[in-house]
SETI-711557 format. One record per residue (C-alpha): residue in three letters; x, y, z; residue number from 0. Coordinates in Angstrom, 3 decimals, padded with zeros to 6 digits, m for minus. Example, Ala and Ser with C-alpha at 12.3 -4.5 7.8 and 13.67 -1.06 7.14 Angstrom:
BEGIN
aa=ALA, c1=012.300, c2=m004.500, c3=007.800, i=0
aa=SER, c1=013.670, c2=m001.060, c3=007.140, i=1
//
This chain:
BEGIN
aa=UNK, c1=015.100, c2=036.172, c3=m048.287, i=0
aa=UNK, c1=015.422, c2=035.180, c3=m044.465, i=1
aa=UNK, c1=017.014, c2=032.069, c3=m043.430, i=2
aa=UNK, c1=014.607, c2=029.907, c3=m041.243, i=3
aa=UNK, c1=016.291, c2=028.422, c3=m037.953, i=4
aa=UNK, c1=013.478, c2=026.859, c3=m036.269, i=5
aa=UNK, c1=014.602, c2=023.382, c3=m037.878, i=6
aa=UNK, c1=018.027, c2=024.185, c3=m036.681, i=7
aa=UNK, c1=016.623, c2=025.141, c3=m032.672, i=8
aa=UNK, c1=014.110, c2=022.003, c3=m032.703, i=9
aa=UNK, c1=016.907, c2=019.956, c3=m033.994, i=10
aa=UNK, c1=019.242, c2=021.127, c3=m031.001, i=11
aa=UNK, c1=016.655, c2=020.623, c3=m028.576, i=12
aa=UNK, c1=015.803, c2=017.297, c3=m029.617, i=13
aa=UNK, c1=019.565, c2=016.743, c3=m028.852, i=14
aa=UNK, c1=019.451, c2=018.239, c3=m025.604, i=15
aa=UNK, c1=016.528, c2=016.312, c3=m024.698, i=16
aa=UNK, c1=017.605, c2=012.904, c3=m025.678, i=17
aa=UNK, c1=020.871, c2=013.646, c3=m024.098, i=18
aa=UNK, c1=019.408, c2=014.494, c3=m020.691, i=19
aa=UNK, c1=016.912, c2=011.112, c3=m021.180, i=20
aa=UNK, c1=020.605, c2=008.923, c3=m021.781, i=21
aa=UNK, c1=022.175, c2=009.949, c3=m019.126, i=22
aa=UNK, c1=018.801, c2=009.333, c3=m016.529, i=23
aa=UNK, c1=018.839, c2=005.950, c3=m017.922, i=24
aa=UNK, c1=022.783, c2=005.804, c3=m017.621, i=25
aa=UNK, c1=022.274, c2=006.642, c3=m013.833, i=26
aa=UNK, c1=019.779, c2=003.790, c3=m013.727, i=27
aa=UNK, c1=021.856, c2=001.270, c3=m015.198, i=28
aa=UNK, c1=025.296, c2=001.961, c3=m013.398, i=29
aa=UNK, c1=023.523, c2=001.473, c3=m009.904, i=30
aa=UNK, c1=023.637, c2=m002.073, c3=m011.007, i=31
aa=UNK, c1=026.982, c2=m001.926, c3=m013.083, i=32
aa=UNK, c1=029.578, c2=m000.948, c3=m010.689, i=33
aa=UNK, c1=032.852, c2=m002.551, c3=m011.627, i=34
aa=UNK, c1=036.003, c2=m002.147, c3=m013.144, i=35
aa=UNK, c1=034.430, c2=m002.784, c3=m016.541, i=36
aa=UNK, c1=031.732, c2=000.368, c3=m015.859, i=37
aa=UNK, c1=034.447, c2=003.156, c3=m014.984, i=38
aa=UNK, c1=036.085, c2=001.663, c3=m017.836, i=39
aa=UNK, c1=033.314, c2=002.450, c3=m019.961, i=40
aa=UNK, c1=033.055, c2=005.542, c3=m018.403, i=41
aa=UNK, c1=036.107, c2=006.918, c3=m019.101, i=42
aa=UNK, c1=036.068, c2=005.984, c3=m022.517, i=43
aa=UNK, c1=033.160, c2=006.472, c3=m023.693, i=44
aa=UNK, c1=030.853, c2=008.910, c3=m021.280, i=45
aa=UNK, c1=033.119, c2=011.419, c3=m019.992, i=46
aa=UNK, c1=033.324, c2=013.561, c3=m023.129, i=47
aa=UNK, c1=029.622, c2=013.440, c3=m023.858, i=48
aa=UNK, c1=028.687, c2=016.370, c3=m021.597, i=49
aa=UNK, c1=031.424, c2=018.754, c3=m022.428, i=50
aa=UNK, c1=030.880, c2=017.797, c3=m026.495, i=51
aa=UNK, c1=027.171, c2=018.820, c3=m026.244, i=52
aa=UNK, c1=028.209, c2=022.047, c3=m024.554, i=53
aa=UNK, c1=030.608, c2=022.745, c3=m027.392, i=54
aa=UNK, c1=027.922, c2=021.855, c3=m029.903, i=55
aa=UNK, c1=025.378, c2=023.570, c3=m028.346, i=56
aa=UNK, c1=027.456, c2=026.638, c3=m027.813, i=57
aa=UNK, c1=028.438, c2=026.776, c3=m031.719, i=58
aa=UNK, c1=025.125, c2=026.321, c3=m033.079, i=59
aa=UNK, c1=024.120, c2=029.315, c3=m031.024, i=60
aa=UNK, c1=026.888, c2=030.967, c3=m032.624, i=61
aa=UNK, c1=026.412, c2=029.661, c3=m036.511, i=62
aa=UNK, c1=022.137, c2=030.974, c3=m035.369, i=63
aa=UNK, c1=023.297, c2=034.173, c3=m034.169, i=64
aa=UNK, c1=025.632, c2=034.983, c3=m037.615, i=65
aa=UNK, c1=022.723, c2=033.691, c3=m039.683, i=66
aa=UNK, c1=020.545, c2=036.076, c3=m038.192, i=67
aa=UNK, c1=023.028, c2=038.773, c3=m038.522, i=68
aa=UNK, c1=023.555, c2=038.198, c3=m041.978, i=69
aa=UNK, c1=019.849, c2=038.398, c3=m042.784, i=70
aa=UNK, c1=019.846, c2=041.771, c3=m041.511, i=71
aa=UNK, c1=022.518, c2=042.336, c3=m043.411, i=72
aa=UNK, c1=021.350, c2=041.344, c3=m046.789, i=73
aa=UNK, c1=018.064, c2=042.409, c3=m046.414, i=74
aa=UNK, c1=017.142, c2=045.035, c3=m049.119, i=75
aa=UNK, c1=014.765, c2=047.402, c3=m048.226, i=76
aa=UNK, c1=013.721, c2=048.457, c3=m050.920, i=77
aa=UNK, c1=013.021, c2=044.975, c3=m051.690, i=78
aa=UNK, c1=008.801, c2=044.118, c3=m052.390, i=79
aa=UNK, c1=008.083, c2=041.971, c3=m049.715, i=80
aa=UNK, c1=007.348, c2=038.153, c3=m051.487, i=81
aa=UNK, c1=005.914, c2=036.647, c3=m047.711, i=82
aa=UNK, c1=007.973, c2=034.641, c3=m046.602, i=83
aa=UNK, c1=009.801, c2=036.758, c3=m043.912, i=84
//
């Protein structure tokens, strides 16, 4: 039996995707939000997002890639085929 990881990819780039649409509409709003209260905001809250994602992004390629491996692994050969691979 194969584990399917096209949930897990279309989940990651729906992440990607909504991340890259935040931080367009972050660059819109902070044209007009340029204060202490903004780099505040910033700092706390924004600066981390980026970097996070990566670190996501980089170990759900690395939980897909041991998946896969251990599918070819387990597979059995000899195994009659029941259609779902």
């Amino acid at each position: 039996m194969s584990f399917h990881l096209g949930r897990v990819a279309d989940g990651e780039a729906r992440i990607q995707r909504d991340f890259t649409e935040f931080a367009r509409l972050w660059a819109n709003v902070r044209e007009d939000w340029l204060d202490d209260r903004c780099r505040k905001f910033e700092q706390e809250h924004l600066f981390t997002l980026g970097p996070s994602l990566s670190r996501f992004s980089r170990t759900l390629h690395e939980f897909c890639d041991a998946v896969r491996k251990a599918d070819i692994e387990l597979k059995d050969d000899r195994a009659v085929s029941d259609g779902l691979n």
